[in-house]
C-alpha positions in Angstrom: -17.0 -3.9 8.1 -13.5 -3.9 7.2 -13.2 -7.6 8.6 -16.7 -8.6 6.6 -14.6 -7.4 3.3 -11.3 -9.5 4.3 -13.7 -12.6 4.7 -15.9 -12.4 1.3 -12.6 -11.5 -0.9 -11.0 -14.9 1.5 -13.8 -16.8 0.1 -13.0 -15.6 -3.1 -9.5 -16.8 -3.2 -10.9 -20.2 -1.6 -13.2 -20.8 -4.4 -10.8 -19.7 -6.9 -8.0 -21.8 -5.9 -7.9 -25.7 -7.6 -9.5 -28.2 -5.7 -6.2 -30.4 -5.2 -5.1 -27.2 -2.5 -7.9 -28.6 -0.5 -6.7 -31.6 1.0 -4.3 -29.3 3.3 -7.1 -28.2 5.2 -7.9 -30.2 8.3 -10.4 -30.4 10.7 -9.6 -31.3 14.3 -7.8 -30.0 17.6 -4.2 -29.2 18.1 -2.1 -28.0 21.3 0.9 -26.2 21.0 3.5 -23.2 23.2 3.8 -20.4 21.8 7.0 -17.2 22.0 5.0 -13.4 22.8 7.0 -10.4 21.5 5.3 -7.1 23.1 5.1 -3.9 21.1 4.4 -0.1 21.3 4.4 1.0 24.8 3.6 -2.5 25.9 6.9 -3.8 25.7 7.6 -1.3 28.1 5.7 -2.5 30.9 6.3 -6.0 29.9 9.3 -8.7 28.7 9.5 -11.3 26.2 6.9 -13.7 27.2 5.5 -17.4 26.6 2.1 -19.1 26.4 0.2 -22.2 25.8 -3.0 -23.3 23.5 -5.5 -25.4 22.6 -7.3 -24.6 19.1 -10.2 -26.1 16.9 -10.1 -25.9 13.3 -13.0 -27.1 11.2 -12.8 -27.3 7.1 -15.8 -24.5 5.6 -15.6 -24.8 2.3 -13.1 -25.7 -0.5 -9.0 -24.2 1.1 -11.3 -22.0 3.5 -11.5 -22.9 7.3 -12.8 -21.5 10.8 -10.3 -21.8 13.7 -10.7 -21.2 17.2 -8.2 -20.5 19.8 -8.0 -20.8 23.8 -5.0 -19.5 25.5 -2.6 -18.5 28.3 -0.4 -16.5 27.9 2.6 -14.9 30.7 4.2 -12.2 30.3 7.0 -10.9 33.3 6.7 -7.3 34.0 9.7 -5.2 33.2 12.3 -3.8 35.7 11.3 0.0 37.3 8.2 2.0 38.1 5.6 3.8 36.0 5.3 8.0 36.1 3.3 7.7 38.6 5.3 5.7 41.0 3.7 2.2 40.5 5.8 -0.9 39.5 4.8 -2.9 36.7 3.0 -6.0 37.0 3.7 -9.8 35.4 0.9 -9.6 32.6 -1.1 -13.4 33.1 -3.7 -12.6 29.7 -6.2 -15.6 29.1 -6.7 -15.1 25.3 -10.4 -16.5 23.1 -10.1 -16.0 19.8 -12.1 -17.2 16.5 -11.2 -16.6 12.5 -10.9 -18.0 9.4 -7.9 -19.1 7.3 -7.3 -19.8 3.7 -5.0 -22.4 2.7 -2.1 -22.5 -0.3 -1.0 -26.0 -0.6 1.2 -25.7 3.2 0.8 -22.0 2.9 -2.1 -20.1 4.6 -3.2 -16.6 5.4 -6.0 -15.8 8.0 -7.6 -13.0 10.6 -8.6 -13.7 14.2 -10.5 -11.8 16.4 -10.1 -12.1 20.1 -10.7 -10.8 23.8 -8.0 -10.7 26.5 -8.3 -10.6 29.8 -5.5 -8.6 32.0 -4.9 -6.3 29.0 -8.9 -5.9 28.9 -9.4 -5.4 25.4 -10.0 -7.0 22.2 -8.0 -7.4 19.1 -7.9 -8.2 15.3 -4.9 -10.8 14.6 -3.8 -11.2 11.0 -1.9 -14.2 10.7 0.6 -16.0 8.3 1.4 -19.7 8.6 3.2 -23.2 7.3 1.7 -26.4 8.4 3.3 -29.7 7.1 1.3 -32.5 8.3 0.5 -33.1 11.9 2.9 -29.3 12.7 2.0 -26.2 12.3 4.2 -22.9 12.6 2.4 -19.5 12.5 3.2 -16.0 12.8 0.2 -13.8 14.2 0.5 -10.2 15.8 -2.3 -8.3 17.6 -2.5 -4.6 16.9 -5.1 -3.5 18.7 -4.5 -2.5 22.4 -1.6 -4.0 24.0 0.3 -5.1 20.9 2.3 -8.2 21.0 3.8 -10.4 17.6 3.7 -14.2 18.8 5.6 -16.7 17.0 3.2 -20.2 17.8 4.0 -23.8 17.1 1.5 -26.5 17.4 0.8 -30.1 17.0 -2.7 -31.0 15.6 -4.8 -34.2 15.8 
């Protein structure tokens, strides 16, 4: 429900906004590496990692737009052993997610939702991003579950 609310008051903004604020939103593919920050009690099972995507981003309506995301992501377990004896393992999380973004001139603001394997759970991702152009540089962190923030850059075509 909560997500519902973020996407009509998204839409909002979108229709709001002048038309000119448009022309920044893009629809097409993009590939891009990407830096994973764990969080909570994830980061300490788990070190800084890395990851790799592919995404799909089609123009809705007006500065609104749909994205979609396929992912890897690796992150190398930490040194030492759980309570219960067991080490901790290198974290290889396969990542699907799908959202919506609303675009500022370069400027945009969205929310993901996503399922990742490894970790086993699924996740709401607010994101903040710039893109200029053909690049794109986004901030997104997932607070559900294992948390991670991961810093992305991505070329689109």
């Amino acid at each position: 429900m909560r997500f519902l609310r973020l996407i009509l008051a998204a839409g909002a903004v979108a229709l709001a906004l002048p038309p000119a604020a448009a022309a920044q939103v893009r629809s097409g593919i993009g590939v891009g590496g990407k830096l994973l920050f764990p969080t909570g009690s994830f980061d300490n099972e788990v070190k800084t990692g890395w990851g790799i995507a592919g995404t799909g981003e089609i123009a809705i309506l007006g500065t609104l737009s749909g994205v979609g995301e396929l992912s890897y992501n690796r992150f190398p377990a930490e040194d030492g052993t759980r309570e219960d004896g067991t080490a901790f393992d290198n974290k290889d999380v396969f990542g699907l997610t799908a959202g919506a973004r609303v675009y500022l001139s370069m400027l945009f603001a969205g929310v993901d939702l996503g399922y990742f394997t490894a970790v086993d759970d699924g996740g709401v991702l607010p994101n903040v991003g710039l893109r200029i152009a053909l690049f794109e540089l986004m901030g997104r962190y997932k607070w559900s579950g294992d948390n991670w923030f991961e810093v992305r850059g991505m070329i689109s075509f």
